[in-house]
N, C-alpha and C positions, 0 to 999 in steps of 0.2 A: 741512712734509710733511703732505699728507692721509691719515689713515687711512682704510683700507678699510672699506666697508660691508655690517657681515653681513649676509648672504643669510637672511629669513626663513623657515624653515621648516613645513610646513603638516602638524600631525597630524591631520588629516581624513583617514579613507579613503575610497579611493578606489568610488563605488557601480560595482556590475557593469553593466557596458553591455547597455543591450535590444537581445534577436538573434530572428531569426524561427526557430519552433523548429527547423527543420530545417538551421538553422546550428549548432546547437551541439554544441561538442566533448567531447571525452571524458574530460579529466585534468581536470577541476575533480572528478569523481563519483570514489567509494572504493566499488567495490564488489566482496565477498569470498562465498566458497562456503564455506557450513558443515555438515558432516556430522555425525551423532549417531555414538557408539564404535557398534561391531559386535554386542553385546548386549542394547543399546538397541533396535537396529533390530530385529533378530528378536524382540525380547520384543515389541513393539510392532506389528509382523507379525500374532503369535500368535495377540495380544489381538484384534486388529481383526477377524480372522477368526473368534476365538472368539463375538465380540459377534454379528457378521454373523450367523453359521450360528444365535443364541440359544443358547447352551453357559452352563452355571454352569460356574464354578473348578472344580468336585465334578466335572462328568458328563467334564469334558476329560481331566482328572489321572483320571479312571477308566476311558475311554478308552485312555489312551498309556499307563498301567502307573506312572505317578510319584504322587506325594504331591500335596495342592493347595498346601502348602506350598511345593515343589519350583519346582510351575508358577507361584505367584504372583511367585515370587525371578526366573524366566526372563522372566515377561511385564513386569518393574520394572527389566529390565536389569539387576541386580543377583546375579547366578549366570550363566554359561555351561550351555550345553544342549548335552550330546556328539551325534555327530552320528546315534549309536544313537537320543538321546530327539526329536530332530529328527524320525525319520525316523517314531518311532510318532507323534508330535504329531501330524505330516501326516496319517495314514493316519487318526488321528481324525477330524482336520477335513474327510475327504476331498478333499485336495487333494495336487496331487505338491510333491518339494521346489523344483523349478526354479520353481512357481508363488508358493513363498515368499521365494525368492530373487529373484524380479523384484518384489517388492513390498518388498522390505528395499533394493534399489538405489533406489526412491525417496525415502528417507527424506532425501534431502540438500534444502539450498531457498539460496538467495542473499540478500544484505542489503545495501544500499546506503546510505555514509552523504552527504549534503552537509551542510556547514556552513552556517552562515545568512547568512556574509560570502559563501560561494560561489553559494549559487542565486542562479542568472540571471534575471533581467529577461525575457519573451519578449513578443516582436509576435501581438499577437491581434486578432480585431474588437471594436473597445472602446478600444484604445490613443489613437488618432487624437480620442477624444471625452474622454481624461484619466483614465483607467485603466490602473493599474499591476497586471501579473502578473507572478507568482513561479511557477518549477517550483519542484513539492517534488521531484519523482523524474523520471528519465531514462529510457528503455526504448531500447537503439539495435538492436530486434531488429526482424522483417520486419512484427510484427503488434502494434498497441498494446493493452497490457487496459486498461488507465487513467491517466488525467492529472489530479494536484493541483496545484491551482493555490491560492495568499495573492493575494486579490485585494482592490485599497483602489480607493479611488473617495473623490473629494470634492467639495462643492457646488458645485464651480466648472468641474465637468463639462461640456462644449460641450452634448452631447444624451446621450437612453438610448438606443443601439442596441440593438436586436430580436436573437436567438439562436436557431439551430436548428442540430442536431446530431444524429447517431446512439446511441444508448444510452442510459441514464441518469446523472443529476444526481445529486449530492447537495452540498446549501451548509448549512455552518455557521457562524451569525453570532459574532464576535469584540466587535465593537464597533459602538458607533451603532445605529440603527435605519433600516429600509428598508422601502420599501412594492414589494413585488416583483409584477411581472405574470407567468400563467402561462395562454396562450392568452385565455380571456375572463373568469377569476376571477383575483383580487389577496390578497396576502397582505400582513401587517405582521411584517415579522421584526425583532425586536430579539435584545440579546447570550444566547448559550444554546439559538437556537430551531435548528431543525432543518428544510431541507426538503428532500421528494427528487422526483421526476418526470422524466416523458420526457422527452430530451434533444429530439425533433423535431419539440414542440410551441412552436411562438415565443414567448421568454421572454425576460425582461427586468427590470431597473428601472424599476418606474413614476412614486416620488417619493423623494425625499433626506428625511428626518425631522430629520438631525443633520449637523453640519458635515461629518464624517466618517465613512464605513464600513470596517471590514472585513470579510471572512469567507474561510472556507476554499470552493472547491468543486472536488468532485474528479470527472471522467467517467468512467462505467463503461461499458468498450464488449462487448458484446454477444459471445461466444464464435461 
């Protein structure tokens, strides 16, 4: 009788398959809406307007009829403000309450996490020459502000393709060193350096220094 032949099993994971970005979906990304408690936000209201208008602690609190004691505990979030001292606060800062109230609704902001086994691979110009990019972050909304991208590169690269784009740059190198072109001056970035510039000036890789690169670069697109 022949025994059966176990089946090898392969603990390698699996890498994320490269998608152009506008394929990619939405359950790999965790992202949550986080709000400050309710005395946070008004304390923080307060403050901003107090700074705005130039107010010390002293002229606010003698202003609205409280202590600066009182005001420092409302503007730290750490005391409640009945909506009597609300309402002198206002009339300090010259403003009405609805106008503090529409400035305390902003205090919420969102956070998104991916994991590092989840960011995606995506297709850019540059792939096709042996460049690999990572999203750090996803936006699936009508208008982009920015895109990070981990991006490696290694000297076995076909060619440097040329870049131009809308906004600004910003790349920071991880590893390796690079001789970058940016329209008709070059830099040498090694690990640490920092560079930023217009995105719709033709820019590039002008030499490999090291077997290997990486760096961060992330776009900031214009409001």
């Amino acid at each position: 009788m022949v025994a059966a032949k176990k089946r090898k099993t392969s603990s390698k994971k699996t890498r994320p398959k490269a998608v152009p970005p506008a394929d990619l979906a939405g359950p790999y990304t965790k992202t949550h809406t986080a709000t400050l408690p309710l005395e946070k936000r008004i304390g923080a209201a307060i403050k901003q307007r107090r700074l705005a208008g130039n107010l010390t602690l002293a002229a606010l609190s003698e202003g609205a009829g409280m202590s600066s004691a009182m005001l420092s505990r409302v503007e730290n979030g750490m005391a409640a403000a009945s909506l009597d001292s609300l309402e002198r606060l206002c009339h300090a800062l010259g403003i009405g309450m609805a106008d503090l109230f529409q400035e305390m609704d902003q205090k919420s902001g969102k956070a998104q996490l991916i994991k590092r086994d989840e960011q995606m691979e995506v297709v850019r110009v540059g792939t096709k020459q042996g460049y690999t990019y990572r999203l750090l972050s996803y936006d699936r909304g009508p208008r982009k502000i920015f895109e990070p991208f981990f991006v490696e590169v290694n000297r076995k690269a076909q060619a440097w393709p040329r870049f131009s784009h809308p906004g600004t740059e910003f790349m920071y190198m991880l590893q390796g060193r690079l001789e970058y072109r940016f329209g008709d001056k070059t830099y040498i970035l090694e690990p640490g350096d920092a560079l930023t510039f217009s995105g719709n000036v033709i820019h590039g890789p002008e030499r490999m220094l090291d077997e290997r690169v990486k760096f961060l670069a992330i776009i900031i697109y214009a409001e």
